[in-house]
C-alpha positions in Angstrom: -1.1 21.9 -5.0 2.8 21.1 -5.0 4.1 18.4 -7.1 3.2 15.2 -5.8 4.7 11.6 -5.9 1.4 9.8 -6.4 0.3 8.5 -9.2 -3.3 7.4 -9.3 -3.6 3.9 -10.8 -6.4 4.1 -13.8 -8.4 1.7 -15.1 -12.0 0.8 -15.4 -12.1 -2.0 -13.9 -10.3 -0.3 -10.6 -12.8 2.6 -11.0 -15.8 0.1 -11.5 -14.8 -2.0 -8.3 -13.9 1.0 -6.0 -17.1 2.9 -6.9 -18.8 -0.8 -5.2 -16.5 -0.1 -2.3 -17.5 3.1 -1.4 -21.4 2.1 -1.7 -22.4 2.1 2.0 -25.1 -1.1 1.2 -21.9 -3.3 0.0 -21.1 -5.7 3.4 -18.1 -6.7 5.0 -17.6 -10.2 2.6 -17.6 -8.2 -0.7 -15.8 -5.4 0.7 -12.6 -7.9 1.6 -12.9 -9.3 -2.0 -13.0 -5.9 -3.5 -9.9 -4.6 -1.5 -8.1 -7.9 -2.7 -9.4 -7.4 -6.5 -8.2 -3.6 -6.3 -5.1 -4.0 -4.9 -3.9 -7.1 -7.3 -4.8 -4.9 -10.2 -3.0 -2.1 -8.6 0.4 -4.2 -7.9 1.2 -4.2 -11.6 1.8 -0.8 -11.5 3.5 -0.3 -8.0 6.2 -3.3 -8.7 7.3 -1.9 -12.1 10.9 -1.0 -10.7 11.6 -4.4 -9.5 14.9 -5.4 -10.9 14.8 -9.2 -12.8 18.0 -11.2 -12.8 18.7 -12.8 -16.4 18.3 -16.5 -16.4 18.6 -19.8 -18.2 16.1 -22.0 -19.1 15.0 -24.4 -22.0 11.3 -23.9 -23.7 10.3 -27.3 -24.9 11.7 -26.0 -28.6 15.0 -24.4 -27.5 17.8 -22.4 -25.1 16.8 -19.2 -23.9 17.5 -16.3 -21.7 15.0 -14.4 -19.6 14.7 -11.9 -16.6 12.8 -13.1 -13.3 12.4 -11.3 -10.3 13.6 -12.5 -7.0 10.3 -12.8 -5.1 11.7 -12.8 -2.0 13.3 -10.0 -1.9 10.1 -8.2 -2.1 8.4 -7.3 1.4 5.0 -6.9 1.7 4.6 -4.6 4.7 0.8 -3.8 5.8 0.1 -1.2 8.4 -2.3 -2.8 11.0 -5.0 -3.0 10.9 -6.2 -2.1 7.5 -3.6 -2.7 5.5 -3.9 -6.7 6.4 -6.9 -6.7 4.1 -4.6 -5.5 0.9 -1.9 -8.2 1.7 -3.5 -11.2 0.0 -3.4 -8.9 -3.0 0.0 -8.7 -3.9 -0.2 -12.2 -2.7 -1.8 -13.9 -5.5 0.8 -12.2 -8.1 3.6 -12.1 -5.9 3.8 -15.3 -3.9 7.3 -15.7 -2.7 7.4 -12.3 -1.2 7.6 -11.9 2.9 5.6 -10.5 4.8 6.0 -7.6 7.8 4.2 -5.8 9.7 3.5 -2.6 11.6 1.6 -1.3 14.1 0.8 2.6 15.3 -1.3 4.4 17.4 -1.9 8.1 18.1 -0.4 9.9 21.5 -3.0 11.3 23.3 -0.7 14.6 24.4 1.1 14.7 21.2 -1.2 13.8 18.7 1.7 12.4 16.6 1.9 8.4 15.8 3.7 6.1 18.0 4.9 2.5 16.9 3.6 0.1 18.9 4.3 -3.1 16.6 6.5 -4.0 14.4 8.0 -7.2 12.8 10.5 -7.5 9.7 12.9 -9.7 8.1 16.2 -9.7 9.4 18.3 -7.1 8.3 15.6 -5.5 6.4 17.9 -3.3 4.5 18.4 -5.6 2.0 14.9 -5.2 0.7 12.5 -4.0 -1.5 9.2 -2.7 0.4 5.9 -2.5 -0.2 4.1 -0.3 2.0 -0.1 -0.9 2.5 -2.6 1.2 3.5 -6.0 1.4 2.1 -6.4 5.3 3.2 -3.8 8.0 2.9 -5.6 10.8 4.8 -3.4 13.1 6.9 -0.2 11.2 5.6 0.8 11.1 9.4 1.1 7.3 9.9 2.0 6.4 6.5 4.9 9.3 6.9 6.0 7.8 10.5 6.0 4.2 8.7 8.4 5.2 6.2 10.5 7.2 8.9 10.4 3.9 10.9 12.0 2.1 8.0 14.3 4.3 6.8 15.3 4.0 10.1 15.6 0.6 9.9 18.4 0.9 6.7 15.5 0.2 4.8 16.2 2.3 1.0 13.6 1.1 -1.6 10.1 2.2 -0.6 6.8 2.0 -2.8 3.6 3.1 -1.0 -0.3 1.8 -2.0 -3.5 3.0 -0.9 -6.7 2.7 -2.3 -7.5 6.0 -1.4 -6.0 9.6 -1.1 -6.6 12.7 0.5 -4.5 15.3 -1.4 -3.4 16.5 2.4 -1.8 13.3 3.1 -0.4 13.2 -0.4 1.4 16.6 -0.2 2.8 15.7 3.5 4.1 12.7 2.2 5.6 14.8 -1.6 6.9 17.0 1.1 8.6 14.2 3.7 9.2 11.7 1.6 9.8 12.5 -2.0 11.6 9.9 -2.9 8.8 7.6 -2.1 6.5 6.4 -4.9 3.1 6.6 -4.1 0.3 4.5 -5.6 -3.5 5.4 -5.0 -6.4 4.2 -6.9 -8.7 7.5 -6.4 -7.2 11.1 -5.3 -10.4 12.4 -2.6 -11.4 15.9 -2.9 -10.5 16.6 1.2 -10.6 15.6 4.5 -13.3 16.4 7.1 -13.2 18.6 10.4 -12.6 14.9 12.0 -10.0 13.6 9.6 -12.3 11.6 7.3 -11.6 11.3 3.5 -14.4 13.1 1.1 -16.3 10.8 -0.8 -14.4 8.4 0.9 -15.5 4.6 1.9 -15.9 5.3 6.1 -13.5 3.1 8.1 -11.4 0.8 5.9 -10.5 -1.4 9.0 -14.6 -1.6 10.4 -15.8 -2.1 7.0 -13.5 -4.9 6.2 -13.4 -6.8 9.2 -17.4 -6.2 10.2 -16.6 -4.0 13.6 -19.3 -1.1 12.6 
């Protein structure tokens, strides 16, 4: 396998909650708050090159100066519709950051993914983004939403999943390897229909009850 960009986020408690996702008995409620839990815990990781600008400020014993990011600079950019369900997430530990969103579907002749969606800040080169979706399995959406940015002027780009297939991550090493990429579980392979082994099924059905 060639180098890849992803680092897989560990920790027990990420492991603990994803091996509940992946349980075909859990239901649509618990699966939301499990994709919320994962990806808060996961968010510590993925924001660790956001740059703080030094400040002033008075603790109730004395002067002092500390670094604090500007949350608004920070886009969190979910690809629909899975990627909704990671959003409130980053949410809780990043408040002030915006939120974007984009849209693809696949072309029936071409087979390669066409933007059908898609709503940023103004002049969104000016950003950091923060790029969701729960499964990284060909890498062929998540590659065009990066293109789609870059596109866009947009230069700082981190990616989350919860899970990867290592085909998606080695298209993405290949395409995009300047592109951080945070899973919480690396998958064995995908399927002869494009499914990630073990896998959770359909991120988007499971979360929002459409099975």
């Amino acid at each position: 396998m060639r180098d890849l960009t992803l680092e897989v986020v560990e920790h027990p408690l990420i492991e603990h909650k994803l091996s509940l996702m992946r349980d075909r008995r859990t239901g649509h409620i618990r699966i939301r708050e499990l994709v919320t839990e994962i990806t808060l815990l996961m968010t510590f990781r993925a924001t660790r090159d956001l740059v703080g600008e030094e400040v002033a400020f008075e603790t109730p014993l004395e002067e002092m100066r500390a670094r604090r990011i500007r949350e608004d600079r920070l886009v969190v950019a979910p690809i629909l519709r899975a990627g909704l369900g990671m959003v409130e997430g980053v949410l809780r530990l990043v408040p002030g950051a915006r939120v974007g969103h984009l849209g693809f579907y696949r072309d029936e002749e071409t087979l390669q993914p066409v933007r059908y969606y898609g709503k940023l800040p103004a002049d969104p080169g000016r950003y950091s983004f923060l790029l969701l979706d729960p499964m990284l399995g060909t890498g062929g959406t998540a590659s065009a939403s990066i293109s789609d940015l870059r596109e866009r002027g947009v230069r700082e780009i981190t990616f989350m999943c919860l899970v990867a297939a290592p085909e998606g991550a080695e298209r993405l090493a290949k395409e995009h390897p300047d592109v951080p990429v945070y899973a919480a579980a690396l998958d064995r392979r995908l399927n002869e229909k494009g499914y990630i082994l073990p896998g959770l099924g359909d991120a988007g059905d499971r979360l929002f009850g459409t099975l």
